[in-house]
N, C-alpha and C positions, 0 to 999 in steps of 0.2 A: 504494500500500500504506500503512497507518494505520501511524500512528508506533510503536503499540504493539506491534505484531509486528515489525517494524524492530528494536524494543526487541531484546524475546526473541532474533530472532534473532543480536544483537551478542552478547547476554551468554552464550547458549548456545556461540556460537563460543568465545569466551575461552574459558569452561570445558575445552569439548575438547580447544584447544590448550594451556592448562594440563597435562590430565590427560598430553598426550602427552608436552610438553617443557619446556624452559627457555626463558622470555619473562616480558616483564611486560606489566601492565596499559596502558601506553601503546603499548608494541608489537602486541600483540591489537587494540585499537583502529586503528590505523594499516592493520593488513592486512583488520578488517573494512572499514574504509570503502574500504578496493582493490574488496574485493569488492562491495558494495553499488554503488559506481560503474560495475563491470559491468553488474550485474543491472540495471542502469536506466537500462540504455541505450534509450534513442530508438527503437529500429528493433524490439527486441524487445517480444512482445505475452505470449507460452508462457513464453518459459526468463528467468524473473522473478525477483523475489525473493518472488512469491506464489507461486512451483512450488517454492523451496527451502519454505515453510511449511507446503504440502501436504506434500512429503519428512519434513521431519519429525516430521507428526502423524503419516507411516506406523513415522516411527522410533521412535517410543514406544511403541508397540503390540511391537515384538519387540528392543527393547535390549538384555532380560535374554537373548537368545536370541545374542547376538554372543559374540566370541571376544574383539575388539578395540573395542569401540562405538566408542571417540574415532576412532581411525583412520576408520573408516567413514563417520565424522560429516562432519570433516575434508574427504574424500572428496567428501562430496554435498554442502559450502562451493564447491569447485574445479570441481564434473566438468560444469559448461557456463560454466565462467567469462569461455570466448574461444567467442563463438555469433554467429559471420557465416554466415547460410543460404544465400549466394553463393557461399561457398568451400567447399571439400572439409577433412575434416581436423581441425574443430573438438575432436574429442576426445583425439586427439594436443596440441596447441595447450595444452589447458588443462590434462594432465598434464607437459607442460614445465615451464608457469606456475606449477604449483602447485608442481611438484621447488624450482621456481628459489628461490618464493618463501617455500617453505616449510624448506628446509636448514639455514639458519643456526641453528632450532630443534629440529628434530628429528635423529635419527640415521640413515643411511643407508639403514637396512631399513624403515623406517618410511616413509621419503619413497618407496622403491620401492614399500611395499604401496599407500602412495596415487596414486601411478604408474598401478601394474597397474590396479587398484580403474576410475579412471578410463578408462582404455583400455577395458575389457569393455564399458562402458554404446558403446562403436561400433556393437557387432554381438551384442551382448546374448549373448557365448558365455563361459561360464566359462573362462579360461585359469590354466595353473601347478595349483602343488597343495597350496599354502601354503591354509589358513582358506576352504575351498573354500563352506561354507557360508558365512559372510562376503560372499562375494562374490553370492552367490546373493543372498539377503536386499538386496545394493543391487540386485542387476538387480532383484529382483521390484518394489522401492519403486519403482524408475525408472519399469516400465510399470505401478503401478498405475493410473492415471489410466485407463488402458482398460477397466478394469474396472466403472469409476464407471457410478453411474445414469445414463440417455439425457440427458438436460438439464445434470447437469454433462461428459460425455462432447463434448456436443454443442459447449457452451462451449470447450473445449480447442481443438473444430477448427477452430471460428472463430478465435481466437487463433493457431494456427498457419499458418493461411492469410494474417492479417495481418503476418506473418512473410514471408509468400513474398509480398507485395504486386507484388515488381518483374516477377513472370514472369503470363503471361496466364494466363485460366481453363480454355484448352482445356492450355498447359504442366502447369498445378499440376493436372490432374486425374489427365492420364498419370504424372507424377511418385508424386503420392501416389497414387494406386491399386498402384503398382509395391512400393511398401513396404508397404501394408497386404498385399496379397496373399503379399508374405514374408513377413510377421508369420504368418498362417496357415498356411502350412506347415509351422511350429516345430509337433512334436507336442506339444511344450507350452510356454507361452506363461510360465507362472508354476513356480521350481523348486523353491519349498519348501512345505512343507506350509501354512504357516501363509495363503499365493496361491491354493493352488488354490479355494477359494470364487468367487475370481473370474474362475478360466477360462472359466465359458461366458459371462459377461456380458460379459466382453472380445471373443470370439468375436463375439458377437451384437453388440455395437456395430459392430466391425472389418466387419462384413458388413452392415450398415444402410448404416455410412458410402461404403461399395464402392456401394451401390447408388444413393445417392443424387448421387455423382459421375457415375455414368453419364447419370443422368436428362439 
């Protein structure tokens, strides 16, 4: 990733965590490069710090539409922070990480919303009934990427497959076909208005890619 959105994304964080709590400018700094030394881990190819850059060009498009934007933000800094594709759990994991690492600055309710926030992106189900559209809006950013045109769709899958490197092709075929095909079952896929544009292109990728695993 080019130093220049690196950039952006340091200074954005600060921001957010500004708007949310009490920190300074060297503390901000010290938790973005936590976070960057995640995202750039070795093993990952998907849950990068080029999927937090896509996240946030979807987040500019509907911030005026939040209830709590920083929280939210916040949120999609942490919500694949701890991403081992070997273990079960990672979503749990990185809403610990973020409680742990984010308390000292924020207030209680705050660190739950980004808790919860996190946890939803597991099984992409709205829970609670706090900022329900809040929440909505991070699932739909999470699976835009499904939505995308065939070529950058395409891109994604290759990238997650070099994720799953360590298990074989006939593994990762049953695997990932077993989750796209729950993906379709969701009667819908995207839960706010501003997503559904891209329900059928999601659809239709979700179902190219089903088929070209079988081949």
């Amino acid at each position: 990733m080019n130093t220049h959105k690196n950039t952006n994304l340091s200074k954005r964080f600060a921001a957010h965590l500004a708007m949310s709590g009490c920190t300074t400018p060297d503390t901000a700094l010290i938790l973005w490069h936590d976070i960057a030394t995640h995202y750039s881990e070795p093993a990952r190819a998907y849950h990068t710090l080029e999927h937090l850059t896509q996240l946030f060009s979807q987040f500019d498009k509907i911030q005026s539409q939040l209830t709590q934007p920083d929280i939210v933000a916040l949120a999609i800094y942490y919500h694949d922070i701890i991403y081992d594709p070997k273990r079960a759990g990672n979503e749990s994991k990185s809403a610990k990480f973020a409680q742990e690492k984010l308390s000292p600055y924020l207030d209680i309710a705050q660190c739950a919303r980004i808790y919860a926030l996190i946890m939803m992106t597991a099984d992409h189900k709205i829970a609670g009934t706090e900022n329900r559209l809040d929440a909505a809006y991070m699932l739909d950013m999470d699976l835009s990427i499904l939505g995308a045109p065939w070529v950058e769709y395409e891109h994604y899958t290759q990238a997650v497959r070099k994720e799953y490197a360590h298990v074989t092709q006939e593994q990762y075929r049953i695997g990932r076909t077993k989750v796209l095909e729950g993906l379709l079952t969701h009667p819908k896929l995207y839960l706010t208005e501003h997503y559904h544009q891209l329900e059928s292109q999601a659809r239709e990728n979700i179902s190219r890619e089903i088929t070209l695993l079988a081949d």
